[in-house]
Phi, psi and omega in degrees: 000132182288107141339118180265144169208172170251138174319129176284155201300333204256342169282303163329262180347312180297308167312302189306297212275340154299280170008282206261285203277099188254353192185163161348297204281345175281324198276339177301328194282328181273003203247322177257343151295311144333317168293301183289311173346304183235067158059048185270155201245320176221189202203129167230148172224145182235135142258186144196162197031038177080016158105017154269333141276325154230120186247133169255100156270112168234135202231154193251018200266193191319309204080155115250173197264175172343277194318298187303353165275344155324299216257346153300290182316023163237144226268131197035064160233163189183140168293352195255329184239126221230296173256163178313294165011289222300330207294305176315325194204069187258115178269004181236165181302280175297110182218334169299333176092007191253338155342298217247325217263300150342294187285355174306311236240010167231024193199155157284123219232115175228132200246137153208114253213166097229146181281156185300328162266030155237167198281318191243126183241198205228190195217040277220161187207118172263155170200071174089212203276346169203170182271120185295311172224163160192133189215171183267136182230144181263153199215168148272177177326152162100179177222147200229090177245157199212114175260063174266173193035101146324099175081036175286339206220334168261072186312313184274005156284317191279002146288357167287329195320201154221198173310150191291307178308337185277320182313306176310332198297290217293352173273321159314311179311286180286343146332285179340273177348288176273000172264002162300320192267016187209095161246035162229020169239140172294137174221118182241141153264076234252101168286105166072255174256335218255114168292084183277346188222141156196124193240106164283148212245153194067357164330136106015141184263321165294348174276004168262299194294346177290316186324295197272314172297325189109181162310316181292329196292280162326355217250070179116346194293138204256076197304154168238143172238139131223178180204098217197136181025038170099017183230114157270129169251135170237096171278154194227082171288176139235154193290183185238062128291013187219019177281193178238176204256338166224185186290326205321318192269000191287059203272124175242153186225126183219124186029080181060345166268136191275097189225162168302130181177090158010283183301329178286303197300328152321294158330289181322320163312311178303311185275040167221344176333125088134051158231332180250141155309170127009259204294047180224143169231139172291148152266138233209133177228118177218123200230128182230148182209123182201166184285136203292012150276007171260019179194152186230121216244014154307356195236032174189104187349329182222059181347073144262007176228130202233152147267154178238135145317304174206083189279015170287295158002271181312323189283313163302328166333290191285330203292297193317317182290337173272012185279280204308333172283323170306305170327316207270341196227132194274114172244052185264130162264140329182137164297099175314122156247023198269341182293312201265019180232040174255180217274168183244138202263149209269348168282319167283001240219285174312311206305307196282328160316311205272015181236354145288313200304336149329289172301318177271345184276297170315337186277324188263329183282337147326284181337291201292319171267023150085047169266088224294130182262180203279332176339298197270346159282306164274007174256028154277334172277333157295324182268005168267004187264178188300149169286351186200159170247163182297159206253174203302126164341146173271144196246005191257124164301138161277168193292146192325161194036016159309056207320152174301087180217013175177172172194164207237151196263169185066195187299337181302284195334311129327296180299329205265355170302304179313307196267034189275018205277317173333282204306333217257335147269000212095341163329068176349128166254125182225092188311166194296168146303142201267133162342111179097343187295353171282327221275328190267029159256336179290137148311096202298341199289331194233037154296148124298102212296288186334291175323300199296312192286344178265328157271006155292334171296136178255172345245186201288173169259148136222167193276104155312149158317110188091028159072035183239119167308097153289144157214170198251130160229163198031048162091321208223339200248164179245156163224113171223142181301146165240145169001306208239024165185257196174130155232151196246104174279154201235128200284325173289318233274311184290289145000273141337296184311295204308306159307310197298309166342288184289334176283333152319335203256294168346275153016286191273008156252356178142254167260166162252169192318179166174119190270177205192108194278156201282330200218119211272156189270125142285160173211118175309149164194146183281164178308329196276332177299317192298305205306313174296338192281298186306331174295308179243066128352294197272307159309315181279005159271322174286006175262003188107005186257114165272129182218146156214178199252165197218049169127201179286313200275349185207171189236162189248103182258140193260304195253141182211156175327133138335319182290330201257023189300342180257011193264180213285069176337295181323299193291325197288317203268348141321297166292339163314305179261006146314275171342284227279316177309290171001306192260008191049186200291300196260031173306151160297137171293332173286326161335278192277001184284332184308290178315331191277312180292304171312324190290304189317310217295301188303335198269336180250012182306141166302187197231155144328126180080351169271105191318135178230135153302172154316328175288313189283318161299331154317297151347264190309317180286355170265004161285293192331342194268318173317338169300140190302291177247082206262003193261069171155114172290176261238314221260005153096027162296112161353134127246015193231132156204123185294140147199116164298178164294318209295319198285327175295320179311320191277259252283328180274017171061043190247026194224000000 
């Protein structure tokens, strides 16, 4: 039988600093969390060779003398915390005792330390399992700790380490962190020889993230304050056009401390909902600040993970407020144009002269021997093509008990989609006129053949909502002028939003239309798929879905959205049920109300290449001013993209 014995102190120690200590950059993080604890006014950190051979924290704070340094380097001692109480309602960074005492015991550890009112400070020396010296020294105010060699007496950690450039990256990482949440204290960061950071102290909290991010990062970003039942939330979004392919730009802060946390990031998700794609994530700075007997920052070895008192509370909180601010703000985004305006050096500049003056001499020597150049050849090949594509599916539900047996095409369908509030008082509806038809009421015999040919060029113009000329180009983009430039609309993108919209607003009055197809569709499905359907019963009725089940393998759909009359039945209640196994036993009911609507709203949206009358682009963009979110479709695409004048200006060089 295995001898039970107790761990010798310098093993203890070792065990603790696996812990605390997982790399370089955990000693920086206790090493500068420690400094603000004691009130540091500027704060410098030194590496070298990525904080494996040498990590320097020196600080301007309280110091301690001589005597207190014994007893910092011992394993659970600390100033901060005095009673159980305290445990409970904890105001500092450091609080555990274990910091300093870990790094001892895995580094050559030299402490040199004074308080402002005293003559003399003190001096201490760790190696490991014990203290080599420890004396009086002259110093200036403040404490000076020198971390070397890391993980010297422990081989199979510091064989883990990694490269000096990745170790160094996660100690900027944590720099970062903490010099995000103290911008009225100065911070400098020295790599080697090399000053990579210097942070001026009392700074603005959005100017330290510009500080530490760039510029770019900062470029549109959108502060939020509240301050409501015991939570100040102070937030930095950026819009989401500047997100990211992971979580990397996502800084959560809980009284000053940097932690991690499910439930926030979740919130975050949510108020970005059908602003990002899938695969996208925003970047974000979000500082929650409450009492701290409300949050418990106790339940994880290098606290990065907090417990909440009521963390429903925190989470509805964080959600409305960036929902509500997002609402407020036209986040449609702006054309990049900085790649493409840097300067041309005067040798590619001549290069590029002699090679239109080329271009244009060869061009003329085509000409003259009547050699059709590829211009005049395609457009000799567009006008053998058909004049029109078929024209847009219909999006307008029939009237309720109508069965599903046809639908009418062209613009009315797009107008009575836009407009259903008409159908829905009573309002006769009566489509637009079709696109070109003045042009076939005209007498070709007393026309003017220039005059013909020149409105037959596509595509049309017409005076968009708010007297501003639109036009559709290759089918799918809308382009109409603004104040201060032109935005280019992506039309299904748009579209999409305007359903999804309506189907929301439907949605929360009650059921949607729902037709009763003349002949009911099977669809195969396994037992655990029948199984799902029949578990939301109730939600798919309120979307217009009659679904029972039809044997063992399959279900029977009776009733299908109004909205969906031309669409696949089989494939929509396939991705039906793709959605709902997606989301599991513990899906949300606003989830999948999301994921179902987004499908529909896409599935009856017009398409890429579907040619729109003039009535019907008109149409949409004035729905467009009605949308909820009109800078972003459901599934969190662009449906806008600005270009000012200035930006025409940088590309034609008029600036």
């Amino acid at each position: 039988m295995p001898e039970i014995r107790i761990l010798p102190d310098l093993l203890v120690n070792k065990i603790a600093a696996g812990e605390v200590i997982e790399r370089p950059a955990s000693v920086v993080k206790e090493l500068l969390e420690n400094a603000i604890d004691a009130g540091a006014a500027h704060i410098e950190v030194a590496i070298e060779d990525g904080g494996k051979r040498l990590i320097r924290v020196t600080d301007d704070g309280c110091g301690m003398s001589a005597d207190q340094l014994k007893l910092a380097v011992t394993p659970h001692a600390t100033s901060k915390i005095n009673t159980e109480d305290d445990l409970y309602n904890i105001g500092t960074l450091g609080f555990r005792g274990e910091a300093l005492a870990s790094i001892g015991a895995v580094s050559h550890l030299r402490i040199v330390s004074r308080p402002a009112d005293l003559d003399e400070g003190g001096e201490i020396r760790v190696a490991g399992e014990s203290i080599e010296s420890c004396s009086a020294a002259g110093c200036p105010p403040g404490t000076s700790i020198e971390v070397r060699d890391l993980f010297f007496n422990v081989p199979a950690r510091r064989k883990f380490l990694r490269t000096t450039s990745t170790e160094s990256g996660h100690v900027n990482e944590q720099f970062a962190r903490i010099a995000l949440t103290s911008p009225e204290i100065g911070f400098e960061l020295i790599n080697g020889k090399r000053v990579t950071q210097r942070l001026l102290p009392g700074q603005c909290r959005l100017d330290r993230i510009r500080a530490l991010f760039g510029a770019e990062v900062t470029t549109g970003i959108i502060p939020i304050h509240r301050e409501e039942r015991g939570l100040e939330i102070e937030a930095y979004a950026a819009p989401p056009d500047r997100s990211r392919s992971n979580t990397g730009g996502q800084y959560l802060f809980v009284n000053g401390r940097y932690v991690r946390d499910r439930m926030i990031s979740y919130a975050i998700r949510e108020a970005y909902r059908g602003l990002l794609e899938s695969d996208r994530f925003p970047i974000i700075y979000l500082f929650l600040t409450l009492n701290p007997a409300a949050v418990d920052a106790n339940v994880h070895p290098t606290k990065v993970e907090v417990r909440w008192q009521d963390g429903s509370l925190v989470r509805s909180q964080v959600l409305s407020a960036l929902r509500e601010t997002f609402m407020q703000r036209d986040l449609t985004p702006s054309l990049r144009t900085d790649r493409v305006t840097c300067p041309i050096d005067e040798v590619r500049r001549e290069q590029i002269r002699t090679e239109v003056a080329q271009e244009l001499k060869d061009a003329v020597a085509t000409a003259k021997a009547g050699i059709p150049t590829a211009q005049t050849a395609a457009g000799a090949s567009s006008a053998q093509r058909p004049s029109a594509s078929p024209r847009l599916p219909d999006t307008t539900p029939p009237h309720p008990g109508q069965p599903i047996s046809g639908h009418a095409t062209g613009a009315e369908a797009l107008w009575r989609s836009l407009m259903p509030h008409q159908e829905q008082a009573g309002s006769p509806s009566v489509p637009p006129p079709a696109a070109g038809q003045e042009a076939l009421d005209r007498d070709p015999a007393t026309s003017d053949p220039q005059e013909s040919a020149l409105s037959a060029q596509p595509p049309d113009v017409v005076v968009a909502a708010g007297g501003r000329p639109a036009i559709q180009l290759h089918n799918t983009y809308l382009v109409t002028e603004t104040e201060d430039g032109l935005v280019i609309i992506d039309q299904h993108a748009l579209h999409e939003r305007v359903i999804y919209d309506q189907l929301r607003r439907r949605l929360t009055d009650g059921a949607l239309e729902s037709q009763r197809l003349l002949l009911p569709e099977t669809v195969e499905a396994t037992p655990h798929q029948v199984a799902l359907l029949q578990n939301h019963h109730d939600l798919l009725e309120r979307l217009g879905v009659e679904v029972t089940p039809f044997g063992t393998n399959a279900v029977a759909v009776h009733s299908f959205p109004a909205l969906l009359a031309n669409a696949d039945v089989r494939g929509f209640v396939r991705n039906l049920i793709d959605k709902l196994d997606d989301q599991g036993e513990a899906a949300h009911t606003e989830d999948l109300i999301h994921e179902l609507l987004d499908m529909m709203a896409c599935k009856a949206a017009v398409k890429a290449g579907d040619p729109l009358t003039p009535e019907e682009i008109d149409s949409l963009l004035a729905a467009k001013e009605l949308a909820e979110k009109p800078s972003n479709c459901p599934h969190g695409r662009p449906t806008t993209l600005r270009l000012t004048v200035k930006d025409l200006e940088k590309q034609f060089k008029r600036t």
